[in-house]
C-alpha positions as CSV (number, residue, x, y, z in Angstrom):
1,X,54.2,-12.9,-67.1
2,X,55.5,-10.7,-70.2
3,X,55.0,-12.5,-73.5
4,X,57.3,-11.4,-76.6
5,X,56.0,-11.0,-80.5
6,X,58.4,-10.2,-83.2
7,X,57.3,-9.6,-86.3
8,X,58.6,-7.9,-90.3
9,X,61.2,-11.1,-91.1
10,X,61.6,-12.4,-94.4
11,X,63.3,-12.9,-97.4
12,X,65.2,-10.3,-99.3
13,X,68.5,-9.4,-101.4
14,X,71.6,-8.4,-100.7
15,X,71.7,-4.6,-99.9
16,X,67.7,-4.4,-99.4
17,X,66.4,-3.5,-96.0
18,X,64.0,-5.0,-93.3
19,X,62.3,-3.5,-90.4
20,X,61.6,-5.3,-87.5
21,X,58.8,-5.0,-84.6
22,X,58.4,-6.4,-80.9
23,X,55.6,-5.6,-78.6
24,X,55.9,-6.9,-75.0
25,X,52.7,-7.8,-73.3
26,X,51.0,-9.4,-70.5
27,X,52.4,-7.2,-67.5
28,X,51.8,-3.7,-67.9
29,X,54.6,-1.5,-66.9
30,X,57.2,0.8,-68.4
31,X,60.1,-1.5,-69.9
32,X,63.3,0.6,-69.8
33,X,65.8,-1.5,-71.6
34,X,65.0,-4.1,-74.8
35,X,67.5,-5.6,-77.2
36,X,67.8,-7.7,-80.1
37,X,69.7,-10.7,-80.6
38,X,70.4,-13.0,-83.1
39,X,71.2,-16.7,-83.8
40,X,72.9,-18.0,-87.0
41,X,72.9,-22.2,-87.3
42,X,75.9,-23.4,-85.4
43,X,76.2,-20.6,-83.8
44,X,76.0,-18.5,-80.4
45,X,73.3,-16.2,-79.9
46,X,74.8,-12.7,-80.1
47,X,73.7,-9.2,-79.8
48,X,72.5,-7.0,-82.4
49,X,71.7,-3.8,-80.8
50,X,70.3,-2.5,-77.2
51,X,68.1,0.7,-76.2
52,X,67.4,2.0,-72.9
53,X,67.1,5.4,-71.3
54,X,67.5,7.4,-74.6
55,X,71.2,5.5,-75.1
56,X,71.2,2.7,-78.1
57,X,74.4,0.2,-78.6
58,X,75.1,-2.0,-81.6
59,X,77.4,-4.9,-82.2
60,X,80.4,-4.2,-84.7
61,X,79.1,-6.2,-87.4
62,X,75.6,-4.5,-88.0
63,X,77.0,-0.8,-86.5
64,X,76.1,2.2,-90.0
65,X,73.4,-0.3,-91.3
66,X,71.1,-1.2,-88.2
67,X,68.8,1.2,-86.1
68,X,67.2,0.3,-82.9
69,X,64.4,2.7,-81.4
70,X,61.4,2.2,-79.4
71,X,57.7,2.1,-80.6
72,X,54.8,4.9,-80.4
73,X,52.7,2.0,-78.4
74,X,54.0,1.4,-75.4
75,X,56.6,-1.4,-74.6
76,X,57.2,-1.6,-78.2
77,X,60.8,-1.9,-79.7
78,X,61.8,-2.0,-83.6
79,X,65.0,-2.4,-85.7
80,X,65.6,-1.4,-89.0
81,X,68.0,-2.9,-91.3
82,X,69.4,-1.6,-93.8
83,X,71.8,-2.7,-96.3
84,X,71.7,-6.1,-95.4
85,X,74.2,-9.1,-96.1
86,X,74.2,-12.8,-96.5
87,X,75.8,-13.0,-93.2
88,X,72.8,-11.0,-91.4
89,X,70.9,-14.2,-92.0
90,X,69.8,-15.4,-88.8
91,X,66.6,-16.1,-86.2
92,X,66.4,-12.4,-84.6
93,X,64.8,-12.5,-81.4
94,X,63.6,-10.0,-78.9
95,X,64.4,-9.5,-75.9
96,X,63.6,-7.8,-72.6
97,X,66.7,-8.3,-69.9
98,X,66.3,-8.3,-66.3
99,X,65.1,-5.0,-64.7
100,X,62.6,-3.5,-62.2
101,X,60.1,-5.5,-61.9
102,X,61.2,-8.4,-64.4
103,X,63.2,-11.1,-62.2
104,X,64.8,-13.0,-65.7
105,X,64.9,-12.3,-69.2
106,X,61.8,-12.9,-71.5
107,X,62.5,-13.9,-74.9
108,X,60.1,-13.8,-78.5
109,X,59.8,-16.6,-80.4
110,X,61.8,-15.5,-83.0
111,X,61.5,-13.8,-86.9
112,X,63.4,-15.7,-89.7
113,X,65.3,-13.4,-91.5
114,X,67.3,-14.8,-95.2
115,X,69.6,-12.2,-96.8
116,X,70.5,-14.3,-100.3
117,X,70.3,-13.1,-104.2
């Protein structure tokens, strides 16, 4: 079993910046590919941002002001945000899809973050 820890949410202002950590643990291997995902009340989970094997992806919305990129420790994944907006506010979870050896995806238990003046 791999177990998920986010941590670094908060409070903060419009335009101030965040940095978010997740360390995967439990199982020790080499995980290639993590993301982060978010969820805003009401609605769908979406995703933030991916990395795996050197390449990073972002969603539109966060794309210039978010940076994903993986941890000295192993299995370790953070994302910096920068700039941030009232409509960043959201649960941000971590999240490691399926891929040799994991069978499913394994989820964090999510990091509060509140972008308000």
């Amino acid at each position: 079993q791999v177990q998920l820890v986010e941590s670094g949410g908060g409070l903060v202002q419009p335009g101030g910046s965040l940095k978010l950590s997740c360390t995967a643990s439990g199982y020790i291997f080499d995980i290639n590919t993590m993301a982060w995902y978010r969820q805003a009340p009401g609605k769908q989970r979406e995703l933030v941002a991916r990395i795996g094997s050197g390449a990073t992806m972002y969603a539109d919305s966060v794309k210039g002001r978010f940076t994903i990129s993986s941890g000295n420790a192993k299995n370790t994944v953070h994302l910096q945000m920068d700039n941030l907006k009232p409509e960043d506010t959201a649960v941000y979870y971590c999240n490691a899809p399926p891929q040799p050896p994991l069978k499913r995806d394994y989820w964090g238990q999510g990091t509060q973050v509140t972008v308000s003046p």
